[in-house]
C-alpha positions in Angstrom: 1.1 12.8 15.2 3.6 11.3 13.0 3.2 7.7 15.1 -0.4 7.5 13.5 1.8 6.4 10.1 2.6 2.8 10.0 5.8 1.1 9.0 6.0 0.3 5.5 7.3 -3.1 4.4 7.2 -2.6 0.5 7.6 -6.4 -1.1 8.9 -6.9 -4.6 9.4 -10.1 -6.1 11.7 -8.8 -8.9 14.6 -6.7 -8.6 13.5 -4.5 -11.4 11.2 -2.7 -8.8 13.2 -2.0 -5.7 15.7 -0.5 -8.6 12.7 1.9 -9.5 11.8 2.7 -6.2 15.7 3.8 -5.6 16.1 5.4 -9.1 12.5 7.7 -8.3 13.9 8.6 -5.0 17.1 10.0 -6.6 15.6 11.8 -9.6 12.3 13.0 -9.0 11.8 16.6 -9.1 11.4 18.3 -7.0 14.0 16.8 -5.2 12.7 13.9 -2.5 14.1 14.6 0.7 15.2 11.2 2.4 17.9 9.2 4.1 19.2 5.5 3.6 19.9 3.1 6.6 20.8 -0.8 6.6 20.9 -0.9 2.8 17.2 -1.3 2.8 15.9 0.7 4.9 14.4 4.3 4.1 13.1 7.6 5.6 10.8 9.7 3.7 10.0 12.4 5.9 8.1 11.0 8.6 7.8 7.7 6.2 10.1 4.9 7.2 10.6 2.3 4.7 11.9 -1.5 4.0 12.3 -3.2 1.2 12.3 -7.3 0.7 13.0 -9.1 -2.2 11.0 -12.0 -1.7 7.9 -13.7 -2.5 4.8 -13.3 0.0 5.4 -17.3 0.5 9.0 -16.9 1.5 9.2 -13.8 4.1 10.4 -14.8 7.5 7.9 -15.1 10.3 10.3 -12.5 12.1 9.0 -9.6 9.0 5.8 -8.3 11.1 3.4 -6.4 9.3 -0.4 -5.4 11.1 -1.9 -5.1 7.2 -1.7 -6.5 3.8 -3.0 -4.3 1.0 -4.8 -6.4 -2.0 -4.3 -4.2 -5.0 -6.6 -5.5 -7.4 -10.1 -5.4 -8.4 -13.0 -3.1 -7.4 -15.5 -6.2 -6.2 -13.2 -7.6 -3.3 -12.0 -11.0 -5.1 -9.0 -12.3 -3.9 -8.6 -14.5 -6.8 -5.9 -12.9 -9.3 -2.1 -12.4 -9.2 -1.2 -11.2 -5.7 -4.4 -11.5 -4.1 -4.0 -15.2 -4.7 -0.6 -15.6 -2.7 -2.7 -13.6 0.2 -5.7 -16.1 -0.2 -3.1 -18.9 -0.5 -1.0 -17.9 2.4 -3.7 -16.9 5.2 -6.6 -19.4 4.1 -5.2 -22.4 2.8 -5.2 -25.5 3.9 -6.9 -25.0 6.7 -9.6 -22.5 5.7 -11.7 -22.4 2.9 -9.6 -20.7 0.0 -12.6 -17.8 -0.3 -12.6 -17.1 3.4 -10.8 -13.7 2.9 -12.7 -12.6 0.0 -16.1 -13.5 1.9 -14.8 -11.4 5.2 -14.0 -8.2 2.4 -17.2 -8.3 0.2 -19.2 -8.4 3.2 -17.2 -5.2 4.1 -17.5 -3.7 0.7 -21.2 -3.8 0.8 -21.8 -2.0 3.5 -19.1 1.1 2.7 -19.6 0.8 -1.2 -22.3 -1.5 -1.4 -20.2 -4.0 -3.0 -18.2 -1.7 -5.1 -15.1 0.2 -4.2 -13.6 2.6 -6.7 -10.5 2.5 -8.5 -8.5 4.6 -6.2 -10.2 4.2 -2.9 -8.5 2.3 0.3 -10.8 0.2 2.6 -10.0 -1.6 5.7 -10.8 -5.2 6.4 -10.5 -6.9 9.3 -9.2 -10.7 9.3 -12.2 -12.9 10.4 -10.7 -14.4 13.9 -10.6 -18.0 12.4 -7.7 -16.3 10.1 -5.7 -14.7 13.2 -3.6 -17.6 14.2 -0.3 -16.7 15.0 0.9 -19.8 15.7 4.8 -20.0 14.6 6.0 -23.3 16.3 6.0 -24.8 12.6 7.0 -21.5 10.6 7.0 -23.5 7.2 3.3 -24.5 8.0 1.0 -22.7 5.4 -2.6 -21.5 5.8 -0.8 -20.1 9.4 -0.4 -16.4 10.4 3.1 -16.0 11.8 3.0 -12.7 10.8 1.1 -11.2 13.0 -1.0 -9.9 9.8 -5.0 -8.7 11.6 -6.0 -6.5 8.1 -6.2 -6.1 4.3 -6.7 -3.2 2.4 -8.7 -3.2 -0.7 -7.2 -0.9 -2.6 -8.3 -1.4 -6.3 -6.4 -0.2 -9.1 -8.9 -1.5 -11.5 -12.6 -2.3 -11.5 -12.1 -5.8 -12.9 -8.6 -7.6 -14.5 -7.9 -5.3 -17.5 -4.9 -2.9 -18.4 -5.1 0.2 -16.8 -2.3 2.8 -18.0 -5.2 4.8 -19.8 -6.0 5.9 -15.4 -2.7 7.9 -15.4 -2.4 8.2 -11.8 -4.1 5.3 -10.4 -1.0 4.2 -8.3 -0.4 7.6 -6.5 -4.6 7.9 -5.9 -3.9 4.2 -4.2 -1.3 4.7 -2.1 -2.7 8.3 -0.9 -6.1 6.4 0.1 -4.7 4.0 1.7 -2.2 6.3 4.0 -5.0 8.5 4.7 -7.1 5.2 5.9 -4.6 3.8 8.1 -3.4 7.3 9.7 -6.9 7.9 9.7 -7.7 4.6 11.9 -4.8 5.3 14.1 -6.0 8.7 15.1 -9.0 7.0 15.9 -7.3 4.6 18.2 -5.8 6.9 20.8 -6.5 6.3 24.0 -7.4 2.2 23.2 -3.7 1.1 23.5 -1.0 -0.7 20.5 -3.2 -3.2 20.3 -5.5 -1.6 18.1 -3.6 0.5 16.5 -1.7 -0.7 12.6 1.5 -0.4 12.8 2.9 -1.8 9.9 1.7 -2.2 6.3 3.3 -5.0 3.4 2.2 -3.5 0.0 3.9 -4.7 -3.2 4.0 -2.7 -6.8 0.6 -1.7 -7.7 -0.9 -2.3 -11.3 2.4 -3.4 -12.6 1.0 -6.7 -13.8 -2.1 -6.9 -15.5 -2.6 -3.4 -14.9 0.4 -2.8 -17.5 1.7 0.4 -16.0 5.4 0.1 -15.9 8.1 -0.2 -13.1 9.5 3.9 -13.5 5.6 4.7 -13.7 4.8 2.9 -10.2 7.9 3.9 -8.6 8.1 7.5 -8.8 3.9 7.4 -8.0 4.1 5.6 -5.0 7.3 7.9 -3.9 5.2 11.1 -4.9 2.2 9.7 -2.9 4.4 9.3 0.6 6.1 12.4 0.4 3.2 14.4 0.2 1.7 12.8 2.3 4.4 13.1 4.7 4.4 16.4 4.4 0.6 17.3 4.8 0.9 15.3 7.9 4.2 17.8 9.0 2.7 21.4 7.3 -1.0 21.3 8.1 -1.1 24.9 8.2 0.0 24.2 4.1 -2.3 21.6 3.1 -5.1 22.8 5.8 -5.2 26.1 3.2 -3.7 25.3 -0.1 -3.4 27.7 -2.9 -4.0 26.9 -6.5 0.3 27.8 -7.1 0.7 25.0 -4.2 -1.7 23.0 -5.6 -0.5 23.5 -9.1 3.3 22.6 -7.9 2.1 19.0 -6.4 -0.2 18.4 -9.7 3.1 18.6 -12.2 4.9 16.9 -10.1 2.8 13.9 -10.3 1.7 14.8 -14.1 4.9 14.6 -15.1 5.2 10.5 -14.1 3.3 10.1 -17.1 3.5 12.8 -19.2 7.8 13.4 -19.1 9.5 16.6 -18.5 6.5 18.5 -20.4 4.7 17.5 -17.1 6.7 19.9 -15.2 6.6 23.8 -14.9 9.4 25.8 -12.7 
């Protein structure tokens, strides 16, 4: 079912990004089938999508997302770049600053045993102390008007450190992490919205410390929903794939990194 893919609110702080994100959906080849609504607002196959240009700080109470995907290190710190603003925005002042990394290593050790790969996805629920949705003072910090229940860990690298050398480390990323939501909404059928993740905020992934630049990210993370899209639609094609199939998805991506070279007709 195409409902078990959540919403995606994809946040970028500069404009250099949401211009990648539209330049990869325009020039990728193969072509990336999609249509434009609102301005900001994007379908990907069975992918919707919304850009904000914002901070994490700044987005209106009325942006709901069920998830927040930390896209940093292996160990489950939320300590560094953008899994600060998610410690700073859901824990402070009212919560211990570490309450969100505590809640995520505990969940780390028992899948990974306190180490999750570059390039895997797992899902962490809020403690309840961090699920108040309280919006009668929407400028309050350390609040949840969001409605946020999750993160994702979702690791790019194994500690701080540049990352270009892992060549597709953004598309691996964003195809664990669709496959762990989807996955948990399958799950959920029968239980009711309530449990299920609707929506998702994810921001550029290893563009910061991770070095890997803008056009890199972009045409990853747009790679990464279309296929997934479409092994969600075809599952008679991805439920039996052939190495010419398998071969036509592996340029594709290759070529994000390695220029036209990267792609054979």
């Amino acid at each position: 079912m195409t409902t078990n893919i959540p919403h995606i609110n994809l946040l970028c702080m500069e404009d250099k990004f949401i211009a990648a994100f539209q330049n990869a959906l325009e020039t990728l080849r193969p072509p990336i089938p999609h249509t434009t609504s609102n301005s900001n607002t994007y379908t990907i196959g069975p992918i919707t999508l919304t850009t904000h240009n914002t901070s994490l700080s700044q987005l209106p109470p009325s942006t709901k997302y069920d998830l927040i995907v930390s896209p940093a290190n292996s160990y489950g710190r939320l300590d560094g770049s953008f899994d600060d603003a998610i410690s700073r925005a859901f824990c402070l002042p009212d919560h211990p600053y570490d309450t969100l990394t505590r809640a995520a290593q505990r969940v780390l050790y028992d899948k990974h045993r306190g180490f999750a790969p570059p390039g895997s996805c797992t899902l962490v629920p809020f403690p309840a102390e961090l699920l108040d949705t309280d919006t009668s003072d929407s400028t309050a910090r350390g609040r949840n008007p969001w409605g946020c229940a999750w993160v994702a860990i979702c690791p790019t690298m194994r500690v701080p450190d540049d990352v270009r050398w892992d060549r597709e480390v953004v598309y691996e990323c964003v195809w664990s992490l669709l496959c762990a939501v989807e996955g948990w909404n399958r799950g959920c059928l029968g239980d009711g919205d309530a449990a299920r993740i609707r929506s998702i905020l994810v921001t550029p992934m290893a563009t910061g410390c991770g070095g890997v630049d803008a056009t890199r990210w972009a045409e990853q993370f747009v790679l990464a929903l279309a296929h997934f899209g479409e092994a969600v639609m075809k599952p008679e094609r991805w439920g039996g794939l052939g190495w010419e199939e398998i071969y036509r998805d592996v340029w594709a991506v290759q070529r994000t990194w390695k220029g036209e070279e990267g792609w054979n007709e």
